[in-house]
N, C-alpha and C positions, 0 to 999 in steps of 0.2 A: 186118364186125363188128356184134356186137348193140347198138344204142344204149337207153341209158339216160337221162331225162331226170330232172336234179336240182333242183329247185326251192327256193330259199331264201329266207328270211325276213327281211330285209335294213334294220329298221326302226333296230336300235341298240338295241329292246327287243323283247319277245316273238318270240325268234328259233325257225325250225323249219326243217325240210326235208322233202320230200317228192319222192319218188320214180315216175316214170311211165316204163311200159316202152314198148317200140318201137311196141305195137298202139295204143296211148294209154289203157291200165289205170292209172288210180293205183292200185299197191301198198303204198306206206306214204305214211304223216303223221305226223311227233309234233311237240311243240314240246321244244326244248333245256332249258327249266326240268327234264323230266321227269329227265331224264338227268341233269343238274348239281344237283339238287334245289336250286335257284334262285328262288325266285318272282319270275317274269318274266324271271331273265337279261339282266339291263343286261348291256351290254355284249358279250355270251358272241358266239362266232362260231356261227352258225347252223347251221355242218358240223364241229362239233367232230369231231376227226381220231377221237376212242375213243368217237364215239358213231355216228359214220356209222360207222366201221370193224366198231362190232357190229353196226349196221343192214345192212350186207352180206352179210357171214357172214350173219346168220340168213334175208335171203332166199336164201341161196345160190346167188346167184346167177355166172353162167361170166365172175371177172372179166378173166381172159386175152384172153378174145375180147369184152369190153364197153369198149363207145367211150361216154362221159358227156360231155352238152349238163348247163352250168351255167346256173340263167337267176336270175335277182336280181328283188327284189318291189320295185324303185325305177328310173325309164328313167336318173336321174343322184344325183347328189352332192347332196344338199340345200343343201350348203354355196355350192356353186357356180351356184346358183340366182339369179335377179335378183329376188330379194323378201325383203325386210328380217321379223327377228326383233321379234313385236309382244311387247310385255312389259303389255300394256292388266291382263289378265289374272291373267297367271303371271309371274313373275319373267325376266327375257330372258335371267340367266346359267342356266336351265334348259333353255329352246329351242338355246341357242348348247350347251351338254351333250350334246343330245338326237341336235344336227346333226352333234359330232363321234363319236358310237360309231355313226351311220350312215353318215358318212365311212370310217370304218373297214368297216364290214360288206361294205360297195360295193366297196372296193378288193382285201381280202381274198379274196372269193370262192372259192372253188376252192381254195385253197391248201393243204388238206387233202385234198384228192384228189394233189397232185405229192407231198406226203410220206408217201401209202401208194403211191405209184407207177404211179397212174393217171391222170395230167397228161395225157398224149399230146397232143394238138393243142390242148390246156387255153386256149391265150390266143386261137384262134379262134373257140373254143366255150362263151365267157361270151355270155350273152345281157342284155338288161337291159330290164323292160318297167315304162310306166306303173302306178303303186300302186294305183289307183282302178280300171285295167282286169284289175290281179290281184285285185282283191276282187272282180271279178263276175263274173268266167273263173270262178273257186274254186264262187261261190254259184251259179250257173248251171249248173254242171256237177253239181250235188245235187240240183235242183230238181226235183217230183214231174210237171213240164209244160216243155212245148217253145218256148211264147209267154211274154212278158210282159214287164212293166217291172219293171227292176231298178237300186234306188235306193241311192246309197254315201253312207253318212254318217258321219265319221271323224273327227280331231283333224287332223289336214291330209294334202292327198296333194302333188303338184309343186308347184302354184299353186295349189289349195282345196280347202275340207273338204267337197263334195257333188258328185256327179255322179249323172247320169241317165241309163240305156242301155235300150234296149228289145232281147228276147232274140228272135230271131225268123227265119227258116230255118237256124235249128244255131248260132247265134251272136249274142254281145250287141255293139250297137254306140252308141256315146255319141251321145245326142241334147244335152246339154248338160252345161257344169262352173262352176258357180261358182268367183271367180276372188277373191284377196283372205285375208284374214287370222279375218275369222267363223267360227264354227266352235261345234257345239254338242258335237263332243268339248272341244274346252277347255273351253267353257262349264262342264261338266259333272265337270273336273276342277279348273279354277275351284271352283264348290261344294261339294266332296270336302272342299278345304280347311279352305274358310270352315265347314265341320259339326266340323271337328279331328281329320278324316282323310288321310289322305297318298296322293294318287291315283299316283303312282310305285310304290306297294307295291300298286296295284288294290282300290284298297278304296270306290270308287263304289258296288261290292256293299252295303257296308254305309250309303251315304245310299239307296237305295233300300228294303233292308228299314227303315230307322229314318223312313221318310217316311210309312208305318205309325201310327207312332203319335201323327204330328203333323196339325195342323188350319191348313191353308193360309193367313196371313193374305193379304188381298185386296191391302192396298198394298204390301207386302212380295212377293207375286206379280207384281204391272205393273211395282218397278221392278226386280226379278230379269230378267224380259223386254224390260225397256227396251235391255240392253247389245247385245244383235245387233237388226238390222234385216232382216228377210226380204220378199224383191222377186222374184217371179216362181220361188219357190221357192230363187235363189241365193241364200246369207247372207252379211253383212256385218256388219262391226262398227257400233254408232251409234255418233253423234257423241261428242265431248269433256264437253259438257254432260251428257247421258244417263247416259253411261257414268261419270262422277263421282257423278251422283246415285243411281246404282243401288251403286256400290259402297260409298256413306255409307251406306245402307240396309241392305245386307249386312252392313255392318260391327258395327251395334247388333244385330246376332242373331248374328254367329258366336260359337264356341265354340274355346275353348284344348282344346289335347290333353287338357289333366290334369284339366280341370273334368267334370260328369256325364256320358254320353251323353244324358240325357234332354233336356237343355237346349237342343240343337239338333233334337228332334223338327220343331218347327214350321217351320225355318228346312227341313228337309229335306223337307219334305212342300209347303212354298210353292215351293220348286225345281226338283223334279220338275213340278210341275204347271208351272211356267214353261215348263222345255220341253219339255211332253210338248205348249202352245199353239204354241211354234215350230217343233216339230217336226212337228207338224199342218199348218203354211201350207207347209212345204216339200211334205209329203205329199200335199197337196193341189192343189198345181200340178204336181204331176207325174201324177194322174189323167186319162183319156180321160174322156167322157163316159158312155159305154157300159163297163159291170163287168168288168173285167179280172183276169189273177194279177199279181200285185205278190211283190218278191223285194225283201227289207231286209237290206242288209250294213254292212261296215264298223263299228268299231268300236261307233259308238252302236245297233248291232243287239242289243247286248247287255241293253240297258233295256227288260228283258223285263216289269216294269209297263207298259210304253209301249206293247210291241208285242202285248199283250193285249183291247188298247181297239180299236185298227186297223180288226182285220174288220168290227166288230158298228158303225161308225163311216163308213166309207167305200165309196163302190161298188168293191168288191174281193170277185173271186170266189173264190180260192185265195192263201193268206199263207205264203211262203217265206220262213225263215230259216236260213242253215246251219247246220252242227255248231260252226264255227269263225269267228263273221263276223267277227274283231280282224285284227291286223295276224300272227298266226300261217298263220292260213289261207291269206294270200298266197303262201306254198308252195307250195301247190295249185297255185293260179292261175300261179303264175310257167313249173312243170313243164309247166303243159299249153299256156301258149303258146309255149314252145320246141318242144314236141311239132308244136306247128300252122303252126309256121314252117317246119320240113319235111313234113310236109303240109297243105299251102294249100288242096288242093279240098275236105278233109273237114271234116264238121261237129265243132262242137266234143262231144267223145266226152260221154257221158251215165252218171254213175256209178250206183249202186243206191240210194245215199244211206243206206250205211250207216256209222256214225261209227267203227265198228271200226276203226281203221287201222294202231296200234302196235304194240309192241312186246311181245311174249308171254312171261309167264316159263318160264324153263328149267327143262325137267323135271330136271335135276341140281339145280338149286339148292335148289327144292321136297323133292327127296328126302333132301338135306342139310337143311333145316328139320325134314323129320319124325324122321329118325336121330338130331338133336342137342335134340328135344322138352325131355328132358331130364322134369323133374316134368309136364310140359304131358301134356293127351291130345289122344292123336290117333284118329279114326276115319275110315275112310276109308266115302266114302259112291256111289263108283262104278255109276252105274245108279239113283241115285236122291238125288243130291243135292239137288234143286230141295223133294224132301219133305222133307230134313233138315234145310235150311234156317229151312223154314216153319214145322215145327218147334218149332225154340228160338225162332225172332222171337213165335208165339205166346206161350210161357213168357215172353216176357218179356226176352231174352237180345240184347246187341246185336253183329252179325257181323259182319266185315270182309270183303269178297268181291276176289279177284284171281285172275280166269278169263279166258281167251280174250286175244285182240289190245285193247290199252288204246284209250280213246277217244280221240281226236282233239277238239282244242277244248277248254276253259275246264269243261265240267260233267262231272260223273262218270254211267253212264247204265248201270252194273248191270256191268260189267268190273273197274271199280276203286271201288267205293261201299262205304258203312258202313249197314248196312240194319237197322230196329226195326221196331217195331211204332207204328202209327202211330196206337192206340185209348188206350193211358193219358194222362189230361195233364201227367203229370210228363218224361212218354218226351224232350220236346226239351230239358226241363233237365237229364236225367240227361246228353245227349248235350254237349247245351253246356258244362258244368261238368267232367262226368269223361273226356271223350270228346277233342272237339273243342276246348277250352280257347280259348271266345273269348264274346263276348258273348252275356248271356241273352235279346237280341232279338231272334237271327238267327232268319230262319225253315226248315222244312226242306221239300223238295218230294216230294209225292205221286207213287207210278208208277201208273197206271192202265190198265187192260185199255180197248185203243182203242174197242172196241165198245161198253165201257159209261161211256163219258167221258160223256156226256149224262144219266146218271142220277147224275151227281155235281156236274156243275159247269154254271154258267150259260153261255150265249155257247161252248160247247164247240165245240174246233175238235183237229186233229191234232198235237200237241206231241211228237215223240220228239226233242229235243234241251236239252227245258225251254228252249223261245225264249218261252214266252206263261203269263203268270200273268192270271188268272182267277179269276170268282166263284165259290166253294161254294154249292152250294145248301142253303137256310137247312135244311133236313132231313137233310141231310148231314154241316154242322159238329160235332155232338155226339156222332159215329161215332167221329170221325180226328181229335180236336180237337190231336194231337200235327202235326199239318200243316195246319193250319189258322189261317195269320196275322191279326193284328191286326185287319187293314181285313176280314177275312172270305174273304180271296183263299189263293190256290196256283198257286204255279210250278209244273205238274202235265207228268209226261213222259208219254205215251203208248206203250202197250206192243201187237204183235201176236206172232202165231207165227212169222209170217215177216220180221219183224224183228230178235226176237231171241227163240228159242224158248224157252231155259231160262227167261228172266224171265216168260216167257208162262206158264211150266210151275210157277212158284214162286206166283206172282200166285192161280192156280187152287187150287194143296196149301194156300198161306196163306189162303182162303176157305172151303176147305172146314173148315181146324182152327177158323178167327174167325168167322166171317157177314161177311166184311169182303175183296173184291177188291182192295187197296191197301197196300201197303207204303211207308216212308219210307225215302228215300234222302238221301244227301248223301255228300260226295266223301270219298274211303278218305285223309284226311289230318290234322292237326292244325292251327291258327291258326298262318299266317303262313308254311308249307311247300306246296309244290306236291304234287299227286298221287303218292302213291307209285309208285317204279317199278320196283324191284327184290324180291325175295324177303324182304332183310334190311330193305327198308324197311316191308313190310308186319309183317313178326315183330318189328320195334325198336315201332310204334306201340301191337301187342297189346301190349307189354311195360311200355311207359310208360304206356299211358293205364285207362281202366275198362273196355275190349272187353274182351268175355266170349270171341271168338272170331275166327278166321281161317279162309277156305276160301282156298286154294292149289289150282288145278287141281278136285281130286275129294280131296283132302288138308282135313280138315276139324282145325285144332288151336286147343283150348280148355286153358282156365283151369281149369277143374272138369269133371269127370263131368256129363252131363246125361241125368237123370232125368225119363223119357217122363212126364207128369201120368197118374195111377193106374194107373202100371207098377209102381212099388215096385222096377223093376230099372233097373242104368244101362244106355246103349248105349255105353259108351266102349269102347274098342278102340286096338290099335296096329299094323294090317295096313300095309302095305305101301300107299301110295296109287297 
């Protein structure tokens, strides 16, 4: 029989699956949000029975003759742990929440495989691995190198929120784990709050962009960083004392939901800086002396201000971040060390690191969106969409794009993205306000042609995941001022050919119509909804919001006719996509 290894996401939130075949290819990743339009999926089972059941079918794979290894991204029950729920932080009836929809996840497992009929030896073949060593399987397995240290920094994994593995003949293996209840994930959703965000709905995103526009107070910094204590790069809660005096301190800046955003600029910009200093002593004890590649996972991988500073900061020769470094991507990690548990002598298998991984829409569906257009137009731009594109983002026009296998991971990366132009300054309020319907602070990220990432930004380094925000060069800003944030920075993704061609090939037609190699991306959704993932999800957003358009495939359908600039003719159409 063909074995299939199923890999699950087993945290109680951000559940996924991921799929690795017998050779050790991961062929799929998505996370459950996408399918459930969830954002984040409390609770959801990470193999929902009609979302794995379509992930089958479409790889088509021979399930008669497919034997499936379950592996979970937790070695146990968190519940069943000998280490007490700290409430220093977060509320403990949240932790004690948190433990029972991972209780559940844990136990559950597979259960969706016996009810399509693919159990077979189902209770032999659960596997269950360390959390912290599925976050470095996953990020190891992407990494542009064979060597190096790879650091997990998370909201907790068994017994702590950091571990350290160094990756080295095919395989990473833990040089140390801090042990204890510290944690600069909580910490960090700790502050979420105290700004009058709600880290349960992930919205850390937005103390990050709002730290932008605040001015760090110095005392309000020390006693921010007072609450964890870092000892040889392990974190720890301080004392009783500290930690009272840091939260009285918190307490005179935080912000009620209903009061401004602006209000907690400064409480959000002294916080980040807090731990971007603790997150330093950790980063910093885990250095050799001589310049290494360094590999950041785990949820706090995502403090893509943070992980921007890094390079140009520490002797570190190459900075790896995955597509997915949260508690999704354990997926990954979990499928491939089921994969390695039957085979032990092979290294651990080396992907392309391309974040391509989901799920693709159905050319049926597609051709059902253009048949029922209805007043919309549609043109179909086959063999040359990448120019069509560039196009309308010239004119001015903002498009919805939902092409190819959906990304894997938290950012959108030109699969499933909403793309402008990135030269007007009104471009991010139009997007904010009629688009995206969420605050006018947020910033959006630059795509960049890899090659020319150095004549745009300072400290320029390889970003095709938007892991590293970065300085604009001061001759730059007044180009793209529509991605160009507060503090002068860009969460900037890097683009090649061989990475991903069409955006290579967009990137190029869009320079040639502007003087300008740079489009603005951000994710093909609306506040407070996950990535779209269907056909009708992407035509309900054109329908509701100000998008002027949608490409489907090589199926391009718009709102109006577009009118080539001093064509005087339109190109709309209604062929066949």
């Amino acid at each position: 029989m063909t074995a299939y290894y199923l890999g699950l996401s087993t945290s109680g939130h951000d559940p996924a699956l991921a799929i690795v075949d017998e050779e050790g290819r991961l062929v799929f990743a998505e996370a459950t949000e996408r399918f459930l339009q969830d954002k984040r999926g409390w609770g959801a089972a990470p193999d929902h029975v009609h979302h794995l059941s379509a992930v089958l079918r479409a790889l088509n794979l021979d399930l008669p003759s497919a034997r499936f290894v379950v592996a979970t991204s937790w070695s146990q029950i968190k519940a069943d742990l000998d280490v007490s729920v700290s409430e220093v932080l977060l509320p403990a009836a949240e932790g004690h929440w948190i433990r029972g929809l991972q209780a559940r996840a844990q136990r559950d497992a597979g259960v969706s495989l016996l009810q399509m009929g693919l159990g077979g030896q189902m209770e032999a073949d659960i596997r269950r691995y360390d959390h912290h060593l599925c976050h470095a399987v996953a990020a190891c397995h992407s990494a542009p190198f064979s060597e190096g240290l790879c650091l997990v920094m998370d909201g907790e994994g068994e017994v702590g929120a950091a571990s350290l593995y160094r990756l080295k003949e095919g395989w990473p293996r833990r040089l140390w784990r801090s042990w204890g209840p510290g944690s600069l994930g909580t910490y960090y959703a700790w502050l979420t709050g105290l700004c009058g965000f709600d880290w349960k709905a992930g919205e850390e995103w937005k103390v990050m962009g709002l730290a932008a526009f605040g001015t760090p107070d110095s005392e309000l910094v020390r006693a921010l960083g007072d609450v964890m204590t870092i000892e040889a790069g392990r974190i720890r809660l301080s004392g009783e004392a500290m930690i009272a005096a840091a939260k009285d301190a918190a307490a005179r800046h935080a912000r009620q939901p209903s009061q401004p955003v602006m209000l907690a600029a400064d409480l959000a910009a002294s916080g980040q800086l807090a731990y971007a200093r603790m997150a330093d002593q950790v980063v910093a004890a885990c250095l050799d002396a001589q310049p290494g590649n360094l590999i950041l996972t785990g949820g706090c991988a995502l403090n893509s201000a943070y992980n921007g500073t890094v390079l140009r900061r520490f002797p570190v020769r190459a900075l790896h971040v995955p597509c997915a470094p949260g508690d999704d991507g354990n997926a990954v990690g979990a499928a491939l060390l089921a994969w390695h548990q039957d085979h032990p002598d092979a290294a651990l298998p080396r992907g392309d690191g391309s974040p391509f991984l989901g799920t693709r829409p159905a050319g049926a569906k597609i051709a059902a969106a253009v048949a029922n257009a209805g007043p919309l137009h549609v043109h179909g731009t086959t063999g040359f969409t990448a120019e069509a594109i560039a196009e309308r983002l010239a004119a001015g026009r903002i498009i919805g794009v939902m092409r190819g296998a959906a990304e894997f991971g938290p950012r959108a990366l030109g699969h499933r993205s909403i793309l402008a132009d990135p030269r007007p300054k009104d471009m991010a309020d139009r997007l904010n306000i009629r688009v995206k319907g969420r605050e006018p602070y947020r910033p959006f990220a630059p795509v960049v042609p890899l090659d020319r990432m150095g004549d745009w930004f300072e400290h320029a380094q390889p970003s095709p995941y938007m892991s590293f925000t970065l300085p604009w060069k001061a001759s730059a800003r007044p180009r793209v001022p529509a991605v160009v944030h507060q503090d002068g920075t860009g969460r900037l993704q890097t683009v090649d050919a061989s990475s991903d061609p069409w955006m290579s090939d967009l990137l190029q037609a869009f320079e040639r119509k502007s003087g300008v190699p740079i489009v603005l991306n951000t994710s093909f959704n609306v506040m407070g909804k996950p990535i779209v993932h269907t056909v009708e999800d992407a035509m309900a957003v054109l329908m509701t919001t100000g998008l002027d358009g949608v490409l489907l495939g090589d199926a391009l359908v718009e709102k109006a006719p577009f009118i080539v600039p001093g064509d005087g003719a339109g190109t709309d159409a209604h062929p066949s996509p």
